[in-house]
C-alpha positions in Angstrom: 61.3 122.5 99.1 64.2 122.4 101.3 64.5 124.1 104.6 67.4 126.7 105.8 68.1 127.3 109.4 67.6 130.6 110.5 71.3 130.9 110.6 71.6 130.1 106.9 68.5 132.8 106.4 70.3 135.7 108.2 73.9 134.9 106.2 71.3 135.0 102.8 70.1 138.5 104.0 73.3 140.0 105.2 75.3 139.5 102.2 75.0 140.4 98.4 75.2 137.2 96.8 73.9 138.0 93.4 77.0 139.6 92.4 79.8 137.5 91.3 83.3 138.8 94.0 86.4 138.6 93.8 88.6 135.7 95.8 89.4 138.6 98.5 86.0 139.7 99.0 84.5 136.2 98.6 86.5 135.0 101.5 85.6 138.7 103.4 81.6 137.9 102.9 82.2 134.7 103.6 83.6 135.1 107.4 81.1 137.4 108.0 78.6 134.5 107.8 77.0 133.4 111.3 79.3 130.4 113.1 78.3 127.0 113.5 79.3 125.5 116.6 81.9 123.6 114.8 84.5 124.8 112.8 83.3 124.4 109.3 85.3 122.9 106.2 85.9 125.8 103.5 85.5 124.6 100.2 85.9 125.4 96.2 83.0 124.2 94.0 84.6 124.2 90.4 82.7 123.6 87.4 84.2 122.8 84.1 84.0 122.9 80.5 85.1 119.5 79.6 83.3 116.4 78.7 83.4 113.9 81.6 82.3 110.7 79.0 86.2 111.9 77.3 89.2 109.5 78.6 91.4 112.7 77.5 89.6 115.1 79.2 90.1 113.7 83.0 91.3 116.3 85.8 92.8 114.9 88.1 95.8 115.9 90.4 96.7 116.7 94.1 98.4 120.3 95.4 100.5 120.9 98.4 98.2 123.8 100.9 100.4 126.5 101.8 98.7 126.8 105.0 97.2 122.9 105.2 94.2 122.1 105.4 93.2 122.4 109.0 92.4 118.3 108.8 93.7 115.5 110.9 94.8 113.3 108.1 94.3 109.6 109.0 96.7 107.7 106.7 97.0 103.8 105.4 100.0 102.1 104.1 100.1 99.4 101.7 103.3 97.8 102.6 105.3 94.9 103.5 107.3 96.7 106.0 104.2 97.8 108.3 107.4 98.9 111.2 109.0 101.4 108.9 105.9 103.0 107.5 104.4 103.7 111.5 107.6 105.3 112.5 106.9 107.5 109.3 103.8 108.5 110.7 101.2 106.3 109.2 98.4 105.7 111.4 98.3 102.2 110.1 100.2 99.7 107.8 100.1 96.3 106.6 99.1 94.4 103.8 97.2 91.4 103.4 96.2 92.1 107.4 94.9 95.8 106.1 93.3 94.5 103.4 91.1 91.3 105.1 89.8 94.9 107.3 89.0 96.7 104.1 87.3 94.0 102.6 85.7 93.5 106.3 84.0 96.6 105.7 86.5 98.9 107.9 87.2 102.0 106.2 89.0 104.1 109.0 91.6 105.9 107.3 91.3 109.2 105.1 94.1 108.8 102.5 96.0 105.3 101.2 99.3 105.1 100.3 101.0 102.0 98.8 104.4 100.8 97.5 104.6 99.9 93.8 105.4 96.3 95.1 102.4 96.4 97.1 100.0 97.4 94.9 99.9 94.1 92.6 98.0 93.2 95.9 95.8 96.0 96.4 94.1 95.7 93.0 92.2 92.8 94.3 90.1 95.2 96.7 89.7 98.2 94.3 85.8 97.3 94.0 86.2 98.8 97.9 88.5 101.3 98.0 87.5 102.8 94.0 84.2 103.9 94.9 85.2 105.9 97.9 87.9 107.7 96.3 90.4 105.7 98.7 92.5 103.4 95.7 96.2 104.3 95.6 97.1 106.2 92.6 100.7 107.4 90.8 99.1 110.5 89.7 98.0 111.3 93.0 101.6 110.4 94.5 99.8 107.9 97.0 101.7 104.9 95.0 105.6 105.6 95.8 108.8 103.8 97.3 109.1 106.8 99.4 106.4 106.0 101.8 108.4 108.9 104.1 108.0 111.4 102.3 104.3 110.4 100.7 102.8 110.6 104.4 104.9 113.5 105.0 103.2 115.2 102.3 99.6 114.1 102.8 99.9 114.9 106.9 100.9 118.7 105.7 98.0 119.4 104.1 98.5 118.5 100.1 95.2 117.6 99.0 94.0 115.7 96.1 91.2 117.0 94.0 89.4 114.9 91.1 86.7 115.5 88.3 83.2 113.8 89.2 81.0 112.5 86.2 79.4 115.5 86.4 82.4 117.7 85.7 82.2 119.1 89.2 85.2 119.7 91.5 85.1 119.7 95.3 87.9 120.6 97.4 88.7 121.6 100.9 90.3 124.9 101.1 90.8 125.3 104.8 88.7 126.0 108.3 86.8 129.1 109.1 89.0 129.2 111.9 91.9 130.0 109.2 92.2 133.8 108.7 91.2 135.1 105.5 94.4 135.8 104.2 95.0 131.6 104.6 91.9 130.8 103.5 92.8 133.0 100.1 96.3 131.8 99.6 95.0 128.4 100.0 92.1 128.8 97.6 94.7 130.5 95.2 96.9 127.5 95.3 94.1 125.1 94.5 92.8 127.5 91.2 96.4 127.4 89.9 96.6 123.6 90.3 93.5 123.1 88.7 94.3 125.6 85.7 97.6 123.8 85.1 96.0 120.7 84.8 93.5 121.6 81.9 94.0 119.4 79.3 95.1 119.7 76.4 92.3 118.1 74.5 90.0 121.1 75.9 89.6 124.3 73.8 88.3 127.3 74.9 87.6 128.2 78.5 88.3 125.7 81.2 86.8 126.4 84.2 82.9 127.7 83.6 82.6 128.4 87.3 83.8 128.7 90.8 81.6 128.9 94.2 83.5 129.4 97.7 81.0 128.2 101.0 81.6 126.3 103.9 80.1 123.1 105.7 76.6 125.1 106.6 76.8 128.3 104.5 75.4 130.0 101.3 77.9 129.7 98.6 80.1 132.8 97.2 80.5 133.0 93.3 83.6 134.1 92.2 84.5 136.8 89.5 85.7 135.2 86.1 88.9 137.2 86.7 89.7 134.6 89.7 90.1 131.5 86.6 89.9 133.3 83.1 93.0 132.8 82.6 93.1 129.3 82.2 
């Protein structure tokens, strides 16, 4: 059976979590929770009606945070021009140099970004970067001529969210340091996104479910109302 800290224990008891809540008072229950020591990711659990083992039923997209996402965003460029991508803010650039590290094991980076040029290179180490959601994608805007305006984006907080085999979505809504208004508006964002990209080969409801928690807390079900829609 697995163990809760006392902290976890005493957010269980002080909070009505058998009742699905609305976005507003999800977020409200969910600052009340005892602190860690650190401050905590906030996240969206999403579960969907789709079948996963369905090419057509994919969700997959990214969506710009209105408040970012609280995250230091460490970013990689795929490039031949290494110069021009650093003095766009990439924390590093390169391309067959980047990639010997890859392969090498070295993984230090949180988002990847490549030219379209570049990535007829890249391919050759997807077996690394696949796996840990790291490969370069055109649907996620990570595979672009404007390398600018790509880091731009990541570094302010857009964030990508993708469909597991399990037809769970995890993403990162903001920090318990945020205020619950931010923490809302973000989460808000991130259900909208999500809705619009239902696809089309789905019928009936989309999204079965939606759980709000951070790092080390309980999670907070949401009311239908907060997704019906879609």
């Amino acid at each position: 059976m697995e163990k809760h800290s006392k902290r976890y224990k005493s957010a269980l008891s002080g909070a009505n979590l058998k009742e699905d809540q609305s976005l507003v008072d999800a977020v409200k229950t969910l600052t009340n929770f005892p602190k860690t020591k650190f401050d905590e990711t906030v996240e969206l659990s999403i579960r969907l009606h789709v079948d996963p083992a369905q090419g057509d039923q994919m969700v997959r997209g990214t969506t710009p945070l209105p408040h970012g996402s609280g995250k230091k965003v460490r970013v990689l460029v795929f490039t031949d021009n290494a110069e021009a991508a650093i003095k766009a803010g990439a924390d590093h650039a390169g391309l067959q140099d980047m990639m010997a590290k890859v392969t090498e094991g070295w993984l230090d980076f949180d988002v990847a970004i490549a030219t379209p040029d570049a990535m007829k290179t890249v391919r050759t180490i997807a077996r690394v970067l696949g796996p840990k959601g790291l490969m370069p994608n055109p649907k996620s805007g990570t595979v672009t001529d404007d390398i600018a305006g790509a880091i731009k984006a990541v570094k302010a907080g857009r964030v990508e969210f993708k469909m597991d085999k399990t037809a769970n979505i995890g993403v990162g809504v903001g920090k318990r340091s945020f205020t619950p208004e931010q923490i809302v508006e973000n989460a808000q964002a991130v259900i909208s996104a999500i809705g619009k990209a239902r696809p089309a080969a789905v019928k009936g409801a989309f999204i079965k479910s939606i759980t709000l928690s951070a790092s080390m807390s309980p999670g907070v079900r949401l009311a239908s109302s907060e997704y019906n829609q879609f």
